[in-house]
N, C-alpha and C positions, 0 to 999 in steps of 0.2 A: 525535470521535476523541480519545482520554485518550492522551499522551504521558506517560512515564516518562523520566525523564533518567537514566543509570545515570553516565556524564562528560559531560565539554564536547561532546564530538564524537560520544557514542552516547547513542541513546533505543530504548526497544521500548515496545510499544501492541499491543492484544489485535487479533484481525481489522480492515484497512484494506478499502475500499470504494475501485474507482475512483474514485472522486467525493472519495476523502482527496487523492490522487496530488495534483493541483493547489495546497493548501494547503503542502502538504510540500515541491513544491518551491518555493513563493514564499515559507516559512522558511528556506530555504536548503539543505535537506536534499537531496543529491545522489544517494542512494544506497537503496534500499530492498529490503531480506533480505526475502523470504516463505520462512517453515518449513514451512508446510501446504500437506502435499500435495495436487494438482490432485485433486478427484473427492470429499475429506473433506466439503463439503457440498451436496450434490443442485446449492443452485442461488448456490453460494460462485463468486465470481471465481478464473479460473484464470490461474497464470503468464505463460502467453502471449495475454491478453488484451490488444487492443491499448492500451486504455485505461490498464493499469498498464505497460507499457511504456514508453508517450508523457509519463505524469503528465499526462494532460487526461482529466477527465471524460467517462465515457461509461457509458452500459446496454445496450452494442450484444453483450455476451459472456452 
């Protein structure tokens, strides 16, 4: 996962993977924006996977 820091308190990175969600938040990061919308890649994680929800890894979506 390539993080970009744009300030102190925001970064953007091209497509996250469940499997980022756990490093993210043990960075500290609270919070995470998805702009791509659910269905843009055949077999792309969607919003309400649970895995990005929770920030713990999974391949269950």
């Amino acid at each position: 996962m390539k993080l970009v820091s744009v300030s102190d308190t925001f970064a953007v990175s091209p497509q996250l993977e469940p499997s980022d969600m756990r490093g993210l938040a043990d960075a500290g990061f609270g919070t995470v924006i998805c702009n791509r919308p659910d269905g843009e890649e055949p077999c792309g994680p969607t919003a309400g996977c649970p895995a990005v929800r929770r920030r713990q890894p999974s391949r269950e979506c």
